[in-house]
N, C-alpha and C positions, 0 to 999 in steps of 0.2 A: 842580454835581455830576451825571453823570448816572445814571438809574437802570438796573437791570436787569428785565426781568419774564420770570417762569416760572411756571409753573402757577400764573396769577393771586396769585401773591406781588410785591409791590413793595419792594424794599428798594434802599438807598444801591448804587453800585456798590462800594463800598469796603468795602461789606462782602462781597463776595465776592475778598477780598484774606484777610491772612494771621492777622487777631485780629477779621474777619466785622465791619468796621463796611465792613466793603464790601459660580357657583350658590352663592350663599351658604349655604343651609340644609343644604347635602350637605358644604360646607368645614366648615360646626362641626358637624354631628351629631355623635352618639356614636357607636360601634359597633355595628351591630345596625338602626341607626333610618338608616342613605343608603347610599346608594352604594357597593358591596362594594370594600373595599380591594383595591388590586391586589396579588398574589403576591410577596413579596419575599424575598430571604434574608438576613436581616440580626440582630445582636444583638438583645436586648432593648434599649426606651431605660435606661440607667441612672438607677440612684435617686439622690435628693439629696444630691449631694456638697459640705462646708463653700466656700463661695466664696475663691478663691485670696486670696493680701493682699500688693498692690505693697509692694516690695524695693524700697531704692535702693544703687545699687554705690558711692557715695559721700556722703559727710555733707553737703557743701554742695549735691550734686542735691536730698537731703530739707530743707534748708532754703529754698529756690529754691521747691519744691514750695509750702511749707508757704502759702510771702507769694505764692501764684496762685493756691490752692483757695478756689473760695466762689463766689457770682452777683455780678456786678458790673454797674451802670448807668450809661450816658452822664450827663455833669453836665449835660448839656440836649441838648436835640431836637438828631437831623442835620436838615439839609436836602436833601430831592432836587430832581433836575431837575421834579419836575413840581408843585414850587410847594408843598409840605407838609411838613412834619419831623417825623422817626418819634425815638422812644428807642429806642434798641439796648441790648441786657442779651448779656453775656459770662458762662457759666460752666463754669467746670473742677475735674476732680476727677482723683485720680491710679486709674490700673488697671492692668489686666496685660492687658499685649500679646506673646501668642506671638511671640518675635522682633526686639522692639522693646522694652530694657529703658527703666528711668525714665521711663514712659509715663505722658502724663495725657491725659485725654478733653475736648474742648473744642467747646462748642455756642453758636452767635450766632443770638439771635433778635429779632424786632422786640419790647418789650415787651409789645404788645398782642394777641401769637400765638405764645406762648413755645411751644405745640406742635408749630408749624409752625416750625423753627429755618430762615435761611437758609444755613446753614452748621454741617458737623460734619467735625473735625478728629481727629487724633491730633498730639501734645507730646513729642519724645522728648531728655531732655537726657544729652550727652557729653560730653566733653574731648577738644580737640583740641592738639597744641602744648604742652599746658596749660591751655589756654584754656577758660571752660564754652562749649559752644554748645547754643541751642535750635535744634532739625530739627523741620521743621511736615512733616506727611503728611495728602494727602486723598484719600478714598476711591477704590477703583477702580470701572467699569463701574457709579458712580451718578451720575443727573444732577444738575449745579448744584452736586458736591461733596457732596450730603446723603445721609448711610448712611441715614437712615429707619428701618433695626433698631435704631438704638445710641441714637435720640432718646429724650430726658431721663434716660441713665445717669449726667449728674452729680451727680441726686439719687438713685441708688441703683446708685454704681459698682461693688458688688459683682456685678453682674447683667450686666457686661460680656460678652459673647458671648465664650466661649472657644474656641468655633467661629473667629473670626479670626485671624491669625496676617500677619505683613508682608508676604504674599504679597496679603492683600487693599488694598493701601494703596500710594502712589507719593509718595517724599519730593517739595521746592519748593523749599524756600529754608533756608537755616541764619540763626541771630541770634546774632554772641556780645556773649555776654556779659561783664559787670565789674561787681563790687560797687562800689556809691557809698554816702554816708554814711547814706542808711534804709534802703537795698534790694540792689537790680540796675537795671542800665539796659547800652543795646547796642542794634546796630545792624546791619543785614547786612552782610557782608567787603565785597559787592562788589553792583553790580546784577544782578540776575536776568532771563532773559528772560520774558516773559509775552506771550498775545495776548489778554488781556482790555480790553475799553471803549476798547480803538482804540493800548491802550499799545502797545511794543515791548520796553518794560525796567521795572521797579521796587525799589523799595528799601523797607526794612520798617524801623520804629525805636521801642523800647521802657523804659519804665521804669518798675521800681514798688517798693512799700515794705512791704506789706499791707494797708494802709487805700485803696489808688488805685493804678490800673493808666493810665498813659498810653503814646499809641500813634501814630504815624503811616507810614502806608503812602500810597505814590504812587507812579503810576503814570508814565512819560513817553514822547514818542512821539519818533519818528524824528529829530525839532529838536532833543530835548532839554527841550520843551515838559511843565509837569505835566496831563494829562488826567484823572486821576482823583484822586480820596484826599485828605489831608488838606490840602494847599497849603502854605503857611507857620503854618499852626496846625496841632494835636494834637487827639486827640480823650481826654478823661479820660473814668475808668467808674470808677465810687465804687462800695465794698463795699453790696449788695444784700440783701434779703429777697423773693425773686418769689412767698413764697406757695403755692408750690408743696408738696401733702403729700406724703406717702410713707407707702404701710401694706404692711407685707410681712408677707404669710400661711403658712400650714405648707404644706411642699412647695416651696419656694421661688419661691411666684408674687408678684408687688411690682405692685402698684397705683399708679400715681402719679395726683392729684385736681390737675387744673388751673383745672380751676371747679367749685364746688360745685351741685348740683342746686336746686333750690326745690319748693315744696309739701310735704303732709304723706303720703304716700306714698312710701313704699321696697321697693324691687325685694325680692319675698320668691316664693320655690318658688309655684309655679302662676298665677303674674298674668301675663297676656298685657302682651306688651314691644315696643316697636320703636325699634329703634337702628342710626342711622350709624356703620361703622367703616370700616377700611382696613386689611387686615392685610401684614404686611411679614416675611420671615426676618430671620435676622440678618447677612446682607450688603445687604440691602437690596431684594433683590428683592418686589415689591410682586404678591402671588397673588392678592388679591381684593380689593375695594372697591364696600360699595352706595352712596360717593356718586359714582363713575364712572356707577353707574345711574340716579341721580338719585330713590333709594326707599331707605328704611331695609328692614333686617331685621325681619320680624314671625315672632312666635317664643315659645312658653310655656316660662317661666322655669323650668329644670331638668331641663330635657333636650337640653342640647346637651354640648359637650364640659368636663372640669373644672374647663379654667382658666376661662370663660366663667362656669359655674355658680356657682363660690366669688366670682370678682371682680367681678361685679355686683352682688352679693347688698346690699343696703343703699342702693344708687344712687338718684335721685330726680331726675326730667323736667331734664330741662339739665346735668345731670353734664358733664364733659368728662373725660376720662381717659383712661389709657396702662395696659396689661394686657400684662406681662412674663410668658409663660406657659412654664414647662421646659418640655422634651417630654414627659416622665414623666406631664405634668397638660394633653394634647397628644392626638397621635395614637399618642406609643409608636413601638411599631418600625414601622407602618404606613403605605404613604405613599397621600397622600392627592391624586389632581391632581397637581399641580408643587409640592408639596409634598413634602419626601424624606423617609425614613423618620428616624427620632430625633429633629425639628427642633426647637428652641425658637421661641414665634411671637410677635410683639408685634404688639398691636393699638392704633390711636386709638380711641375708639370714645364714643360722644355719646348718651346718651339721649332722648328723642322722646317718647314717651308710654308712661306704664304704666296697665293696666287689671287691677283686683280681681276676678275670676271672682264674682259673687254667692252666694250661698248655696242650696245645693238645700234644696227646699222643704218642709219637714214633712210625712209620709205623715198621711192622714186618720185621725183614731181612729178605733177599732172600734166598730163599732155595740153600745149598752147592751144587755144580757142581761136577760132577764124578770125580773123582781123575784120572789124569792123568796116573798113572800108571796102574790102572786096566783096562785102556782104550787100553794102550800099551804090557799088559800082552794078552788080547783077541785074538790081532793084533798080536804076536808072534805064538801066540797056531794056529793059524788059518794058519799062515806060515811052521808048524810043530818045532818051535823054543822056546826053555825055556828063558819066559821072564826074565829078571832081577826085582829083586826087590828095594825098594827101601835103604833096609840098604846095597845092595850090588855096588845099582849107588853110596852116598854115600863114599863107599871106595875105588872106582875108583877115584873121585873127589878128596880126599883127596890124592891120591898118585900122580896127575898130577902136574908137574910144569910148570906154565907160562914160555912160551919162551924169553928167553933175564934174567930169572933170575938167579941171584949166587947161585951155586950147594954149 
């Protein structure tokens, strides 16, 4: 099988087929604290509106849906050309795509780098004839087919970019469908053309029940030869747990934790921070990145922008994580760079080291005042009078009884 490599990703070629087994401190400051926003005339961003909720135009599309939604994993290693086998994990989740009803979102990633997906999809199921057919879409004007905004919305498909619309997207191939006795299974009408791994045509073929998604795509070349994809076996992906959290905070910003941090330190207001991230719009366009620079962000915690501030807060050295941030918790109507005004922004972004600012230091006490008594010894001598001391006030006080009390 051979592989493909792009931006130091090595994955199957097959999974780039049709079910994927083929200035940073001025971009996040606040207002006030970088770079003056340039003049724009634009709305306010809008405030948090309830997240739309996929529709289906048909009962058996929401059945169809129901046995595809979840993480699913290869039932053992692919193999690539260059002598290793990776596990692939598949997962989908249904959303709303301006323009593309019965839509589900779908991301292939190696299991060992679910952040980095080699592939991210849209799902749109119709009727043709009668017939159901699944229509696969892959992104426009991204490379390798990865939107990079939409990564890991199948764990929080409500945060789909409503910004998209099928203008951002170019249908491939259709798959119809037929129910069989657990499921669906189906297969393309017809071969498709392709110029991937040296194919000229491929064919995609499906089946599953809800417990197991099987799948084989291949590719063939001008003989009619298979060059890529499954050969005469299938590739199975057994329902999943990747692990992955989800915390969605007020305002609508959603956290996803792909690894958890270590030690006993968590990112709190004033501890100086440094963190790799990468941040991305929601079509995919990628505006900043410190590991392009090969240096993290160093930066004290609570004064940059608010999704930044809330969605770090708690993080701890090795975190790995995904910051879905609205606009609203953003730049607002401001644009910021190639950044447009209203944007929503997702961030990768990886913890490095946190540092506790110490403690300033206790002011000195004041220096002690004269004792009183020596002050009133001075004032006797100067009267020609022997002062009292004070073990002798003392035993005056002890021998006085308050008035009114029982002798």
């Amino acid at each position: 099988m051979k592989k493909i490599i792009r931006s130091r990703r090595i994955v199957p070629a097959a999974a780039l087929a049709v079910w994927g087994c083929l200035t940073p401190a001025l971009v996040l400051a606040q207002s006030g604290q970088a770079q003056p926003a340039q003049p724009v005339a634009t709305e306010p961003a809008p405030g948090p509106t309830p997240p739309p909720v996929p529709t289906w135009s048909d009962p058996e599309f929401e059945r169809i849906a129901k046995l595809l939604t979840g993480s699913w994993k290869t039932s053992k290693p692919i193999p690539t050309a260059g002598g290793d086998s990776v596990e692939m994990v598949m997962s989908i989740a249904p959303v709303v795509v301006q323009g593309i009803p019965n839509a589900l979102y779908v991301e292939t990633a190696r299991a060992d780098a679910l952040h980095r997906p080699s592939r991210e999809a849209v799902f749109e199921l119709y009727k043709l004839k009668g017939k159901v057919r699944l229509r696969t879409y892959d992104f426009l004007r991204v490379p390798d087919g990865v939107g990079s905004g939409v990564t890991g919305m199948w764990a929080a498909p409500e945060a789909f970019p409503q910004s998209l619309n099928r203008g951002n997207f170019i249908a491939t191939l259709d798959v119809e469908l037929a129910p069989s006795s657990a499921g669906y299974k189906g297969q393309t009408p017809y071969p498709y053309p392709t110029g991937r791994g040296g194919a000229v045509e491929m064919t995609s073929q499906i089946s599953f029940d809800g417990s197991s998604i099987t799948v084989a795509d291949r590719g063939f070349d001008a003989d009619g030869k298979v060059v890529w994809g499954a050969g005469n076996d299938s590739f199975v992906f057994q329902k999943f747990d990747p692990g992955v959290q989800v915390q969605r905070l007020d305002g609508g910003l959603v956290v996803l934790t792909y690894r958890q941090g270590t030690g006993e330190q968590a990112i709190e207001n004033g501890d100086q921070v440094a963190v790799h991230y990468v941040g991305y719009l929601a079509d995919g366009t990628k505006f900043d990145s410190s590991r392009d620079r090969e240096q993290p962000l160093q930066f004290r915690h609570g004064g940059l922008i608010e999704g930044w501030n809330k969605g770090l807060t708690g993080h701890k050295v090795g975190q790995l994580s995904r910051l879905m941030i609205p606009a609203a918790m953003a730049y607002k109507e401001m644009r910021r760079g190639n950044i447009p005004p209203n944007s929503a922004l997702y961030f990768e972004t990886e913890v490095m080291s946190i540092q506790r600012p110490q403690a300033a230091p206790q002011p000195p006490a004041p220096p002690a005042t004269p004792d009183a008594s020596v002050e009133a010894q001075k004032a006797a001598e100067q009267k020609g009078e022997p002062a009292k001391g004070e073990a002798e006030k003392a035993k005056e006080a002890a021998n006085t009884v308050p008035q009114g009390a029982p002798k």
